[in-house]
C-alpha positions in Angstrom: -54.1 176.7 69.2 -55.9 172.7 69.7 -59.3 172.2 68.0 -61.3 173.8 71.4 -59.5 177.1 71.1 -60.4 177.3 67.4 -64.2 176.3 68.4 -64.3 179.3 70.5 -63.0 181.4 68.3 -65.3 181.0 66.0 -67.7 181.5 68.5 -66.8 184.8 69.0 -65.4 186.5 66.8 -67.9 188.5 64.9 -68.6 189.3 68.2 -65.9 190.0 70.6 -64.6 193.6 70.7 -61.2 193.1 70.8 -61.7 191.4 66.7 -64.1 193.9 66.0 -61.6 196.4 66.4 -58.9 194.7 65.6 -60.5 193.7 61.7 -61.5 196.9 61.4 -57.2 198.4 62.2 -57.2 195.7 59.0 -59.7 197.7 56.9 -58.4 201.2 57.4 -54.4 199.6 57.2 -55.4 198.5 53.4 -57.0 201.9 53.3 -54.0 204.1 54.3 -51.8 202.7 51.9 -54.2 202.5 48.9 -55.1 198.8 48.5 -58.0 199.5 47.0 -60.0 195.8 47.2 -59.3 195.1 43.5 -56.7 191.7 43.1 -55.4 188.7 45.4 -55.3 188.7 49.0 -54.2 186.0 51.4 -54.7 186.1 55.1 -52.2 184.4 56.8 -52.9 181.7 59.8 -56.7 182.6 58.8 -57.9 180.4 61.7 -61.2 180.1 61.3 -62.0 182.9 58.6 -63.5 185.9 60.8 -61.4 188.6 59.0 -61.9 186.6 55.6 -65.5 186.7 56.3 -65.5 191.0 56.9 -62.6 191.9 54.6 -65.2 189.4 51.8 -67.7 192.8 52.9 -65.8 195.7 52.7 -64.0 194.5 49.6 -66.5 192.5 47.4 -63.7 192.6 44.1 -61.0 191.0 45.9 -59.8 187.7 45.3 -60.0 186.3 48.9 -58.1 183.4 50.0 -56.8 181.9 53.5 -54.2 179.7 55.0 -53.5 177.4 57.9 -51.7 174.9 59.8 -54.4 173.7 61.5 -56.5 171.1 59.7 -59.8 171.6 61.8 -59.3 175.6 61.3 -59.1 174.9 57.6 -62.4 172.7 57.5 -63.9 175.9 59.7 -62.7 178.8 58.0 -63.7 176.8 54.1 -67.5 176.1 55.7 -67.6 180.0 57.2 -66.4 181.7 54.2 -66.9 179.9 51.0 -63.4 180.6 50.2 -60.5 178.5 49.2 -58.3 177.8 52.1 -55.0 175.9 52.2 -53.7 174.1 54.6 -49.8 174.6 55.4 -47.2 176.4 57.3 -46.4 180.1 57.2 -42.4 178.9 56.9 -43.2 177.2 53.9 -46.2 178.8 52.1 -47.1 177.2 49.1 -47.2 180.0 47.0 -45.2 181.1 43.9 -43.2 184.1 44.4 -44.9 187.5 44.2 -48.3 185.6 44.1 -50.7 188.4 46.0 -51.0 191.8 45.8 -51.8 192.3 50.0 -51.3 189.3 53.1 -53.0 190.0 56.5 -51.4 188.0 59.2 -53.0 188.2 62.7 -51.2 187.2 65.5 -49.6 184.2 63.9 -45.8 185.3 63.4 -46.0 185.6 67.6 -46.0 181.5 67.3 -42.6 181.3 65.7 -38.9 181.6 67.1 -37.4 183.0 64.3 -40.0 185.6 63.6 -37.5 187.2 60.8 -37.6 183.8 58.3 -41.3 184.1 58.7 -41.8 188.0 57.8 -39.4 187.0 54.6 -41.5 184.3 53.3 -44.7 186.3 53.7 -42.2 189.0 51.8 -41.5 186.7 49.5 -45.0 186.1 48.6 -45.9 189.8 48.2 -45.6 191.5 44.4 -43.4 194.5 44.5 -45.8 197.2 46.1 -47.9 194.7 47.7 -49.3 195.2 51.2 -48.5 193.8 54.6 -50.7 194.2 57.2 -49.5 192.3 60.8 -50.7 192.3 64.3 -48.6 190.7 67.1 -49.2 190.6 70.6 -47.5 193.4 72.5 -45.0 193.5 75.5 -42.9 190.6 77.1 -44.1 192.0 80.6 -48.0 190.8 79.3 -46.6 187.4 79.0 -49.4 184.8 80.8 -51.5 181.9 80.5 -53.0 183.8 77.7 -50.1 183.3 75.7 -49.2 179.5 76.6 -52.8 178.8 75.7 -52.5 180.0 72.3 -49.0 178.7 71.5 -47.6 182.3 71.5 -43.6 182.1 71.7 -42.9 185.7 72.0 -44.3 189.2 72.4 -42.8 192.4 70.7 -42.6 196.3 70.7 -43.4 198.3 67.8 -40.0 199.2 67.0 -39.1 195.3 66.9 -41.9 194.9 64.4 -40.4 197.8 62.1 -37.3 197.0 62.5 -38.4 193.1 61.4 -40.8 194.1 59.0 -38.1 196.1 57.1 -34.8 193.4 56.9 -37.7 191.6 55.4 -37.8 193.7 52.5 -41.3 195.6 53.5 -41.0 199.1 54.1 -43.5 200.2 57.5 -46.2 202.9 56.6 -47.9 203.6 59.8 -47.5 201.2 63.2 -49.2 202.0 66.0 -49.5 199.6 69.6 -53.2 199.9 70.9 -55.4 198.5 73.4 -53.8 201.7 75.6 -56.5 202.2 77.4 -57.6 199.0 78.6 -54.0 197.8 79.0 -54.0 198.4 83.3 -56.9 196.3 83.1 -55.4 193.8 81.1 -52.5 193.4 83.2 -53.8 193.5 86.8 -56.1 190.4 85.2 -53.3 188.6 84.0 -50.9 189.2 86.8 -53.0 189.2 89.7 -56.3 186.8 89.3 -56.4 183.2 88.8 -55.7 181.6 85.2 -58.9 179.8 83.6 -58.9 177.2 81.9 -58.8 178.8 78.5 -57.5 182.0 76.4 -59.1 185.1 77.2 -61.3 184.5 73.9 -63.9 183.6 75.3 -67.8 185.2 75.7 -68.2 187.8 78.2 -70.6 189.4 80.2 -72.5 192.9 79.1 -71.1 194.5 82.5 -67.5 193.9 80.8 -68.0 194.1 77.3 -69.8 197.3 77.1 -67.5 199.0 78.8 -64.6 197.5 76.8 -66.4 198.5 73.7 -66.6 202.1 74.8 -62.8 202.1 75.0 -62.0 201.0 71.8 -64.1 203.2 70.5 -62.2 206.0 71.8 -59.3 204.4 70.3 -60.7 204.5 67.1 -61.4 207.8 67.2 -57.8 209.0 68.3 -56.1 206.6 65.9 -58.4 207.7 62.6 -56.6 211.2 63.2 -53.5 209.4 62.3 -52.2 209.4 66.2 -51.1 206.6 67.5 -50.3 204.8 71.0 -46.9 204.3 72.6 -48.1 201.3 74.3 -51.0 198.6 74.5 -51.7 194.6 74.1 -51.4 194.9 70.8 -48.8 196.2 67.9 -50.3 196.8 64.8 -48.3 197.6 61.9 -48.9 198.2 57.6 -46.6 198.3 55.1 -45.5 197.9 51.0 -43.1 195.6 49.7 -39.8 197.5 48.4 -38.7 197.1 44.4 -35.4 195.4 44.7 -33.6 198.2 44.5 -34.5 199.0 47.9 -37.9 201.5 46.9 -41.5 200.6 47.1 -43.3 201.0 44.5 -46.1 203.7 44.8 
């Protein structure tokens, strides 16, 4: 993402449903497995600190902390939340081993071409029994201007996400894709209309967002049951970091 993405961004993400939804899959992933707010959490290619900002409300105890590559995301995300945030790559984190007791990373690993190397270091991070909670975009088929905007490299399925998740040494609690319901919409846009000049993060009209928000929040109503979706933009996935004997730890 250049400096303009990350402007927008910020611009709308309290805002926009799809983050809304998406930071709250964050809050009820930390929930599932237990992470109860107390200890030190880092979110992963923060950008510019929206889920810092919410997850720094639902958890007040938490010791809050972010990460980026981008400078100008760093110097956004530090102003927004009052946090410290570092500046450095995800392939290198500058982090002890088994520094924090849960990493967030949201759509991030997507920009990498070994996505493996880069679940292991965030692994590598995590204490034994610490939580990993990932989002990645969903479906090579989706692939569009969207994607080049935003320096995405690749999409995946939720059994590629397990399956990566877990040769990192985390084993997967609950996955789940979603965005089912708008996902026709979603692809007629991105296959058939004209590309803008931008990502599709960008402020929308009430005739489209409203009706967007109605979806997701039949989403959220299907996937608190403990349901999920075999399909959608999104693949959304929680899980603990194993002992090295090959167990998590409860």
């Amino acid at each position: 993402m250049n400096n303009a993405d990350h402007a927008r961004l910020a611009q709308v993400e309290d805002s926009l449903w799809h983050f809304v939804t998406l930071h709250g899959h964050v809050r009820r992933g930390l929930l599932r497995v237990g992470w109860n707010g107390s200890g030190r959490l880092l979110d992963a290619g923060c950008g510019t600190g929206g889920l810092l900002r919410r997850l720094g409300e639902w958890f007040p105890s938490a010791e809050l902390e972010g990460i980026d590559f981008s400078p100008f995301a760093v110097e956004l995300a530090a102003r927004r939340t009052g946090r410290p945030i570092h500046q450095g790559s995800l392939m290198a984190l500058p982090f002890a081993d088994a520094t924090f007791d849960a990493i967030t990373c949201i759509d991030v690993v997507t920009q990498f071409d070994d996505p493996l190397a880069a679940y292991r270091e965030l692994a590598r991070c995590l204490r034994s029994g610490g939580v990993l909670v990932i989002n990645e975009p969903a479906h090579r088929w989706l692939w569009s201007y969207h994607d080049q905007q935003l320096g995405a490299k690749q999409r995946f399925v939720r059994a590629d996400i397990v399956r990566l998740v877990r040769e990192a040494g985390v084993q997967p609690k609950w996955s789940t894709h979603w965005n089912c319901l708008a996902l026709p919409l979603v692809w007629l846009r991105r296959r058939f209309f004209p590309a803008p000049e931008t990502s599709d993060v960008r402020p929308y009209p009430v005739w489209i967002s409203g009706p967007m928000r109605v979806l997701h929040g039949l989403e959220r109503l299907w996937l608190s049951t403990g349901a999920g979706f075999p399909c959608g933009t999104s693949v959304f996935a929680v899980g603990v970091k194993m002992e090295p004997g090959g167990g998590a730890k409860s």
